[in-house]
C-alpha positions in Angstrom: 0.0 0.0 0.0 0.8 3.7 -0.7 1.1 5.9 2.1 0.4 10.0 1.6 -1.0 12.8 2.9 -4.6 13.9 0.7 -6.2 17.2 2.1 -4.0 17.3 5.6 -5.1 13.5 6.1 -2.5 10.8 6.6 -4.6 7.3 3.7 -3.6 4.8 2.0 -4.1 3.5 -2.0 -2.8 0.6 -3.8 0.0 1.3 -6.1 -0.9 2.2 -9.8 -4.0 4.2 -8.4 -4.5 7.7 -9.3 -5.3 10.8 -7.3 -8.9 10.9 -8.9 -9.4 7.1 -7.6 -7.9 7.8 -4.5 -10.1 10.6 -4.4 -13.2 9.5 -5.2 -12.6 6.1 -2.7 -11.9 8.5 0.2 -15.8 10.5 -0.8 -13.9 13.8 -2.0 -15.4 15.0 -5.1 -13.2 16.2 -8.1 -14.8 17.8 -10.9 -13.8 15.9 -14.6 -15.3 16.5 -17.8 -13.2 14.2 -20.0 -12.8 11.6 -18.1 -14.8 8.7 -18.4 -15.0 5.6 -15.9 -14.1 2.3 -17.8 -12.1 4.3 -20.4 -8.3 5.5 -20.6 -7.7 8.7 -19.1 -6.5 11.6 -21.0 -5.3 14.1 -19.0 -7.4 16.7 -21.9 -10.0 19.3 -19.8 -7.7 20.0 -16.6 -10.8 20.4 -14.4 -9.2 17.6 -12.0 -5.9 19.8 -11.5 -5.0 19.6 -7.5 -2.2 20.9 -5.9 1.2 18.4 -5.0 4.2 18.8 -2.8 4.8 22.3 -0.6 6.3 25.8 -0.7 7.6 26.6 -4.2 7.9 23.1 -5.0 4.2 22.7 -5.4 2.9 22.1 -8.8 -0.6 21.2 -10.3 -1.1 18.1 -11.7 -4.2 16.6 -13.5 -5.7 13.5 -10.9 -6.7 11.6 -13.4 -3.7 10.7 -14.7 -1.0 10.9 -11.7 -0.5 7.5 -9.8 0.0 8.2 -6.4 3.3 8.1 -5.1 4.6 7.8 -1.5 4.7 10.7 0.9 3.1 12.5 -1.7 1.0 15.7 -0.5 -2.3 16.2 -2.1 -4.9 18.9 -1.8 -7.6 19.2 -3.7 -9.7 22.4 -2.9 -6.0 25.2 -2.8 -7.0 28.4 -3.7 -4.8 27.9 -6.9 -6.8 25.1 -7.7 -9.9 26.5 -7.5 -8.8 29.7 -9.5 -7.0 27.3 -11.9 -10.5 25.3 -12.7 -12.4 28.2 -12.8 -10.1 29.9 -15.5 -10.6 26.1 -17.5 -14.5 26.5 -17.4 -14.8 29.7 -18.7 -12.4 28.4 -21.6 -14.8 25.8 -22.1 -17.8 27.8 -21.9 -15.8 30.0 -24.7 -16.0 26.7 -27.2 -19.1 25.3 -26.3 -21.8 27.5 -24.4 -24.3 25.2 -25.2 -23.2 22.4 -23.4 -25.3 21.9 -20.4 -22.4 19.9 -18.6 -20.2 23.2 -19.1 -23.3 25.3 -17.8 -23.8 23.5 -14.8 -19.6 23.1 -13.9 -20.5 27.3 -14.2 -22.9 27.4 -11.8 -21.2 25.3 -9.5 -18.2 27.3 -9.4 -19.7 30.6 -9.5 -18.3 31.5 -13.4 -20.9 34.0 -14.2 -19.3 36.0 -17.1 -16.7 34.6 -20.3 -13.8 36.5 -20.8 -12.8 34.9 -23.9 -14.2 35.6 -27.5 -17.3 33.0 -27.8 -16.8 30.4 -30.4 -19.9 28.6 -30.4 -18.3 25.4 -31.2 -19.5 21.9 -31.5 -16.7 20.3 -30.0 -14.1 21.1 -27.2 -11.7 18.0 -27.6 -12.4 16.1 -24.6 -11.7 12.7 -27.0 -14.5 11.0 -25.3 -16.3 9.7 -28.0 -12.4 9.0 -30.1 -11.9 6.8 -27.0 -15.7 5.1 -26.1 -15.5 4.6 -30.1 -12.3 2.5 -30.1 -12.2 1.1 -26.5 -15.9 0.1 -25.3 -17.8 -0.8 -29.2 -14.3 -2.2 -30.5 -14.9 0.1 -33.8 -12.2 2.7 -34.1 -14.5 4.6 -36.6 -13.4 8.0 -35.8 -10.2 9.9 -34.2 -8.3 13.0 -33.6 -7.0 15.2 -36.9 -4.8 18.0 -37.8 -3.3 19.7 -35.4 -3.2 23.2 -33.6 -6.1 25.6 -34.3 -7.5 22.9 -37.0 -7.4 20.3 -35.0 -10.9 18.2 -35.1 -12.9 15.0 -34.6 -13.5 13.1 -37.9 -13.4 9.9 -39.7 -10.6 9.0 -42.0 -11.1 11.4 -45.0 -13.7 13.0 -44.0 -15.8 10.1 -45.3 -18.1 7.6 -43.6 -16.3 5.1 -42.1 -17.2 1.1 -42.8 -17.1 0.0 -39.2 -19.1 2.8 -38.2 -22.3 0.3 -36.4 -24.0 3.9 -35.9 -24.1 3.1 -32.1 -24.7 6.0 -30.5 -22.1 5.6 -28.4 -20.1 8.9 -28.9 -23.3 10.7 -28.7 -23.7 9.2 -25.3 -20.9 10.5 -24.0 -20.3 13.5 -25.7 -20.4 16.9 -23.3 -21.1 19.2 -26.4 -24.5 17.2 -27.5 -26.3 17.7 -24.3 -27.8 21.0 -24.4 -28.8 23.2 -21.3 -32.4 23.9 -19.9 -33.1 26.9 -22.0 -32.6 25.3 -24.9 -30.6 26.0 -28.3 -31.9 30.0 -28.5 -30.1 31.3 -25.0 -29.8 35.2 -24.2 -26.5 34.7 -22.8 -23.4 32.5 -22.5 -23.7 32.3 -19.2 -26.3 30.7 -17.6 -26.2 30.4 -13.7 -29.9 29.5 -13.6 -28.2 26.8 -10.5 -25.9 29.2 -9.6 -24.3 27.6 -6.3 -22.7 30.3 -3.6 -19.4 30.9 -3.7 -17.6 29.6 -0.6 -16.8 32.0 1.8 -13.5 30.3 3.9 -12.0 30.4 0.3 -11.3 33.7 0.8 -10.3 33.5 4.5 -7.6 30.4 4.2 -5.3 28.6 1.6 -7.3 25.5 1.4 -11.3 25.2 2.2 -12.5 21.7 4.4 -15.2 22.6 6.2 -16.3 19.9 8.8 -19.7 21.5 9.4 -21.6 20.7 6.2 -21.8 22.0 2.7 -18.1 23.5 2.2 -18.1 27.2 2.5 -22.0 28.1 2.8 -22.9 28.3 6.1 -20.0 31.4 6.5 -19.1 29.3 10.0 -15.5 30.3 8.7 -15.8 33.7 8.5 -17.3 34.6 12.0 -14.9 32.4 13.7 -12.0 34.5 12.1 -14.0 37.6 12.7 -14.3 37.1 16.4 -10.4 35.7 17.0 -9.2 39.2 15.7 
C-alpha cells in the first residue's frame, strides 16, 4: 500500500492508483469532464488539477492521470486550484456554451461571465467519443486530426467510415450534444440558472475543508475568524 497525505489526512491506495481514484474512494469530489469511468484517461479538460508537494515546489497536476506516489501531498480544494479550474470553465464555456455539462460546472463554481471571444463550437476536444468509439464498441471509426487551431474529430477522410455500427455511443458520451435547460436559442453564454454560492472560507484560508456541512456556505469560517481578531 501507498502511504500520503490527501487534504491534511494521513490514507492509504494501492499502487498504480491515481489521485482521482484515491479521491473518489476517500468520498472527495473532483470535478472531470473528459474523463470517463471504464475508459483511458486523457489528461485533456484540466478540471481535476489539484495541488502536490509544498512551498515553491508545489505544482498542479491533472488527478486523473498521476498515480499516487509515496509521501506524496495532495490537496484538492487550494485556492490555486480553484482559481486554476475556474479559469478552465470559462475556456470551455468559450467553445461550447451550449453544453449543459459546461453550464452546470458554471454554476457550481460561480463563473458567471466569459472572458474569452465566444466560439460557439460543436466540440471542445475532450476525446470521449475517439476513446468510447475505439475502447468500449471495438470500432475505431473515428479519431483526432490536424493539429493546432484545426485540430478536429473526424473519420478517416472526412468520409463515412465502414465500421461505423451507428451506435450512438459517442453521442452518449459526448459533453457538447447535451444541451442546457433553455434550450438552443439562450440570451447569454452564461447561464447560472443553478448558480451555487461561492464559498466563503475560500477567501479567508489557503485550502477550504469545512467539517460543518456544505463547504463554505454556512459562513461558520468567516465569524470564527472575525471574532479571533
Amino acid at each position: 500500500m501507498i502511504n500520503f497525505k490527501l487534504n491534511g489526512l494521513e490514507v492509504q491506495a494501492e499502487e498504480g492508483t491515481t489521485i482521482l481514484e484515491a479521491c473518489k474512494f476517500y468520498g472527495i469530489e473532483i470535478p472531470t469532464l473528459c474523463y470517463y469511468e471504464g475508459l483511458t484517461p486523457y489528461g485533456g479538460c484540466r478540471l481535476c488539477l489539484v495541488e502536490i508537494g509544498e512551498g515553491e515546489n508545489a505544482k498542479l497536476v491533472s488527478s486523473c492521470t498521476y498515480p499516487v506516489e509515496e509521501g506524496l501531498i495532495v490537496r484538492t480544494n487550494t485556492k490555486r486550484v480553484i482559481n486554476t479550474r475556474k479559469m478552465m470553465i470559462e475556456l470551455l464555456l468559450s467553445i461550447c456554451p451550449q453544453s449543459k455539462i459546461i453550464q452546470d460546472l458554471a454554476s457550481k463554481f460561480n463563473v458567471r461571465k466569459v472572458r474569452f471571444k465566444v466560439r460557439n463550437d460543436d466540440c471542445i476536444l475532450c476525446g470521449l467519443c475517439v476513446r468510447m468509439c475505439k475502447e468500449q464498441m471495438q470500432a475505431g471509426a473515428i479519431g483526432v486530426v490536424e493539429r493546432g487551431y484545426k485540430k478536429k474529430i473526424a473519420t478517416p477522410f472526412d468520409i463515412r467510415s465502414e465500421v461505423c455500427r451507428l451506435c450512438g455511443g459517442c453521442i452518449y458520451v459526448c459533453p457538447a450534444c447535451q444541451l442546457r435547460c433553455q434550450g438552443p436559442e439562450t440570451p447569454t453564454d452564461v447561464c447560472n440558472a443553478c448558480l451555487t454560492l461561492q464559498p466563503t472560507c475560500i477567501e479567508q484560508y489557503e485550502d477550504y475543508q469545512c467539517w460543518m456541512g456544505t463547504t463554505g456556505d454556512c459562513g461558520t469560517c468567516v465569524r470564527k475568524k472575525e471574532s479571533s481578531e
